[in-house]
N, C-alpha and C positions, 0 to 999 in steps of 0.2 A: 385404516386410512393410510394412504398411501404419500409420501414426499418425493415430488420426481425433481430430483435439481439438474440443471441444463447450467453446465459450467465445464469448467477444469477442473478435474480430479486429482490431476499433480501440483495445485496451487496451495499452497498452504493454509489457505483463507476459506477453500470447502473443505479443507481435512480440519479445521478447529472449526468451523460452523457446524458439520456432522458432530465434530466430539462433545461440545460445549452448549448445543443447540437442540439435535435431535437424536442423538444417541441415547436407547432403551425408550423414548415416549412414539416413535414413528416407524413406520415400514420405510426404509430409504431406497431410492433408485438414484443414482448419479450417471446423468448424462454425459462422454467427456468422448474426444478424441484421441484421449491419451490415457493412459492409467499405467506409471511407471512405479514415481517417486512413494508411494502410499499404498501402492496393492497391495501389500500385508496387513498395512490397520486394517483397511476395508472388509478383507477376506478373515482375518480374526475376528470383525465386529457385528460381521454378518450381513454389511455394506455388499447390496450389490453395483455394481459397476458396467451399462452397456456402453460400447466402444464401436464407434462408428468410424470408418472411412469416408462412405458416398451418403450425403444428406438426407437424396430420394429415397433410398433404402431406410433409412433411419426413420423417416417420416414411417412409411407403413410401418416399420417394426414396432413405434411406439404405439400406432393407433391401434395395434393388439395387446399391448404392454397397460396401457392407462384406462381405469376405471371412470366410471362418472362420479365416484364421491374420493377422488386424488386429487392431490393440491400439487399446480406446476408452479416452480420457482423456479426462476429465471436468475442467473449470477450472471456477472459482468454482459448485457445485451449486444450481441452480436445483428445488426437487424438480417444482413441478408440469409443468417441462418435461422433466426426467429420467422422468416416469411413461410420458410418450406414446412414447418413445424406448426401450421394454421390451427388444421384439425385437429390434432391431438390434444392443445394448447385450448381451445374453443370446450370439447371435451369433459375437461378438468373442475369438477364442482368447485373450485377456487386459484386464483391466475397473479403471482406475483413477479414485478420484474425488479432486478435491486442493482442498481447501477453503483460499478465501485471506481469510478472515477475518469479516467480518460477516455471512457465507452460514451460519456455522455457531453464531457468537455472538452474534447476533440471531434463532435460528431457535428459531422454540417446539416446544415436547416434542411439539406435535401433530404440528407438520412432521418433526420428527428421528425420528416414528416410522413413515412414510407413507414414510419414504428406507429404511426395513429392508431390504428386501429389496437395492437396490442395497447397501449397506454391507456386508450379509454373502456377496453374490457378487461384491464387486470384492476382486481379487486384495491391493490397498493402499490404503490413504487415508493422504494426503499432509495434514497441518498443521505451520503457520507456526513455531508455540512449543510450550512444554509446557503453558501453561499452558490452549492448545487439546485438547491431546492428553488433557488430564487432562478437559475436559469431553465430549469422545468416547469416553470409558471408559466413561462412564455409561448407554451407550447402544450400548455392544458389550459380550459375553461375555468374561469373563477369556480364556479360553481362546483368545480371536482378538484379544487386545490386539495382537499382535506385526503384525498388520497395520499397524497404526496409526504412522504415519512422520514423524517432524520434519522435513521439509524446506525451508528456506526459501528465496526467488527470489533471484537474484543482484542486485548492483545496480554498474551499467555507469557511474557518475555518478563514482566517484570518481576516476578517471582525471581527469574531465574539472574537477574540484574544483581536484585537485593543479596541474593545468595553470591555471587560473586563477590562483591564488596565487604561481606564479611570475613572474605578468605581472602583477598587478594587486594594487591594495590592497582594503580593507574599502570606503576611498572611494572608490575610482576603479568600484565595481560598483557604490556608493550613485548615486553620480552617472549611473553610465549608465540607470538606472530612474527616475532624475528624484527621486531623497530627497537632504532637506537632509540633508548630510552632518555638520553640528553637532549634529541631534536621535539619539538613542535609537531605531534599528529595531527595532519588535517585532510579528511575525509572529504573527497568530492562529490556529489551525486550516490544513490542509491541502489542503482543497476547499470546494466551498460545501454539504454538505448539511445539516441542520439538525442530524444526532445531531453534530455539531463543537459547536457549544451556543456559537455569535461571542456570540449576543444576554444568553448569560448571563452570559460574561465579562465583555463590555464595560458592563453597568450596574454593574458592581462597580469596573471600571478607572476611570470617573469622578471614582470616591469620593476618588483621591489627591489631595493636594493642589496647588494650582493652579501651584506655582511648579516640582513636579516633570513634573505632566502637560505643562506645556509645553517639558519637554527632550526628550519622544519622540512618535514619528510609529508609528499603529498599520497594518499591513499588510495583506490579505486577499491571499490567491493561490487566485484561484477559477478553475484552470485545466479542471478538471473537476468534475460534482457538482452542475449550473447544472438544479433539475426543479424547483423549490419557487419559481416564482416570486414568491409573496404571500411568501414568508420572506426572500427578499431585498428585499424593497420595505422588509418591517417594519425589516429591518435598517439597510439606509440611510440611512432615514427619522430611525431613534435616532443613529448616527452624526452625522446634517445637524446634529440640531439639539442636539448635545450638546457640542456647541464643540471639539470635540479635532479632532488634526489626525491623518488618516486615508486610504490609500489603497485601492483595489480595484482589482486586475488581475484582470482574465478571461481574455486571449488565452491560446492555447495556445502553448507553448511547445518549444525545440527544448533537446538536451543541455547545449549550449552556453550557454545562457540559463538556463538552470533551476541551472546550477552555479555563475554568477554571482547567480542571485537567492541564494540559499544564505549565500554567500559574505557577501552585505550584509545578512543578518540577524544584529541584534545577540544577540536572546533570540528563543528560539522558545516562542511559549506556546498550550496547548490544552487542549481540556477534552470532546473524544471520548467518547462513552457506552462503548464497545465500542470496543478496537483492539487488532492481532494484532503489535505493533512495527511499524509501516507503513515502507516503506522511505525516504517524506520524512522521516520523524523520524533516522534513521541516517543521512539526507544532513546535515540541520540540524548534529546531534551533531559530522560529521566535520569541516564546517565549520566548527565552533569557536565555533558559538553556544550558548549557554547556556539551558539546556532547563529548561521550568516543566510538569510534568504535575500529572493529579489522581491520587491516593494508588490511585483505585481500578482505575489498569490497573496490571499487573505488568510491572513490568523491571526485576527482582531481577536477571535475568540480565547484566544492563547493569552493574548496582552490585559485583555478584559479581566481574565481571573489572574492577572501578574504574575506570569509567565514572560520573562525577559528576551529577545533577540537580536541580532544587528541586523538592517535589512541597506538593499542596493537599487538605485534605479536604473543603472544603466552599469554593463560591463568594467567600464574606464574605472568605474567608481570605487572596484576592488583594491586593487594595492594600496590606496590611502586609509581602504575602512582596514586590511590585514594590517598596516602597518602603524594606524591608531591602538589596534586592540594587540599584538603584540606587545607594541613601544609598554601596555600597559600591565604586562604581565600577565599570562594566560596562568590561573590559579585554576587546577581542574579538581572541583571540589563534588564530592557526594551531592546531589540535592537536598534542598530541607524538607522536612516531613510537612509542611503547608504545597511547594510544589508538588510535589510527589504526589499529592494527595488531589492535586488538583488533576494532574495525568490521569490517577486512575479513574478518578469519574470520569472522564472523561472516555475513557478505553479500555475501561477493565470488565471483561466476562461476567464477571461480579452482578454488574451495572447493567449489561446492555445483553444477556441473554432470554430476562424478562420481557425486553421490547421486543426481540425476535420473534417468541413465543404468542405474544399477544398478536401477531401477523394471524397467526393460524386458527385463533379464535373468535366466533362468531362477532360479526361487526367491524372486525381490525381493534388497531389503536389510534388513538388521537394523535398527531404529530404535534413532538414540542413546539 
């Protein structure tokens, strides 16, 4: 049996679902336009990898590629390239599609209804939270809710978190990224695309007063997300000339790195039009930084199990919430093993490779 996954290859989210998920139980195929950052796992693992340029051509290449007893999964739903991919996808003795977040809440009713016909012949559709699942009701029959499945990605970082903290302090990871270790790290957004909204924050973060703005150093981690280049100039540009003291990292980054940058943020703060709980936010969290969101994404599910945050309803509303939880002493502390614990249910490989797996088993699984 065969796994044909139609995604990005270079995402780090089908390189840990291959490793964690179907690595040694499946025949894997990855569907991807790209295969850069990972073509050595793959080609060590025995991952094959097709790489398409033109669609039409892709379409026939698969409907020679796919068996009638192969299972298609669908990562992040593209629809206008899921439409050309009918046959092959029809094909497939079993048809999943697993929406990871702005595919399906960023997607207008025009698109969410041109995907119909995949929706209602794929055997499961996989989303992140409930609060996904509740806007894919609206666009499936009562009758076939039960398709509709919460599964979230695991996330392989926190090994690598813990490991850090036994070797290393807050500053001993400030320092190795080159921040002064006596400022205030505060981390913006989590990529570079525009819906992160750096540019709306930071004209409000100015507004503080001059004797606090100069205790903290503001962050960008634009490790991915780099297409808007006229919105990064704009942003820079407000940065240069707005006196505050500010860093931008682009490189890409390896486990290792990414759970020491974590680790050196003091406050994580962001202001996302749309997000599905991303899994940098659940690193930040575990790491013991102190999380600023805007009121209007939901992570009830976070506060439910007391998991603590600040949240904002409107932009303005920034400098007063920075400069309550400054004035209060930003204490950046390990989390306790009750939080910690509660993260990892909620995101640990651990947890949630079993619910994967049960996708591929006769019947599916029940969604929580």
């Amino acid at each position: 049996m065969k796994v044909i996954l139609l995604t990005n290859a270079d995402s780090i989210f089908c390189k840990e679902y291959v490793k964690y998920v179907l690595l040694g139980k499946f025949e894997v195929l990855i569907v991807s336009s790209t295969n850069k950052q990972y073509c050595n796992y793959y080609l060590e693992n025995g991952i094959k990898v097709l790489c398409y340029s033109n669609v039409d051509k892709l379409a026939k290449q698969l409907e020679n590629k796919v068996c009638s007893d192969d299972i298609f999964h669908v990562h992040y739903v593209e629809t206008n390239l899921l439409k050309k991919l009918w046959k092959p996808w029809l094909r497939c003795k079993r048809r999943f599609l697993s929406y990871w977040g702005s595919d399906l809440l960023r997607a207008s009713p025009r698109q969410m209804l041109t995907t119909l016909p995949f929706l209602y012949s794929a055997d499961a559709i996989t989303v992140i939270n409930n609060v996904m699942r509740q806007k894919m009701k609206k666009y499936i029959f009562k009758t076939k809710w039960e398709r509709i499945k919460c599964i979230d990605f695991g996330n392989s970082i926190f090994e690598k978190i813990d490991s850090v903290y036994s070797q290393m302090s807050t500053e001993d990871c400030k320092k190795k990224f080159g921040f002064d270790t006596e400022k205030i790290i505060i981390f913006v957004g989590y990529n570079a695309v525009r819906e992160q909204q750096h540019l709306e924050i930071m004209k409000e973060m100015i507004k503080i007063p001059k004797e606090l703005i100069e205790k903290v150093c503001f962050v960008f981690h634009f490790g991915y997300g780099i297409s808007d280049g006229s919105y990064l100039r704009q942003l820079k540009s407000f940065l240069s000339e707005s006196n505050i003291s500010f860093r931008i990292i682009s490189q890409f980054m390896n486990k290792d790195d990414i759970a020491m940058l974590r680790v050196s943020a003091d406050i994580f703060l962001y202001g996302q039009t749309t997000d599905a709980l991303s899994s940098s936010v659940i690193e930040y969290l575990y790491a013991g930084s102190i999380l600023v969101k805007p009121i209007w994404l939901d992570y009830s599910e976070l506060k439910e199990k007391g998991v603590e945050y600040y949240e904002y309803a409107q932009f303005d509303e920034l400098p007063q919430l920075l400069i309550q939880i400054i004035s209060q002493g930003v204490c950046k502390t390990n989390k306790g093993l009750k939080i910690k614990k509660v993260l990892r249910n909620l995101s640990s490989w651990d947890r949630l490779t079993p619910k994967w797996l049960s996708l591929y088993s006769i019947g599916g699984s029940k969604s929580r």
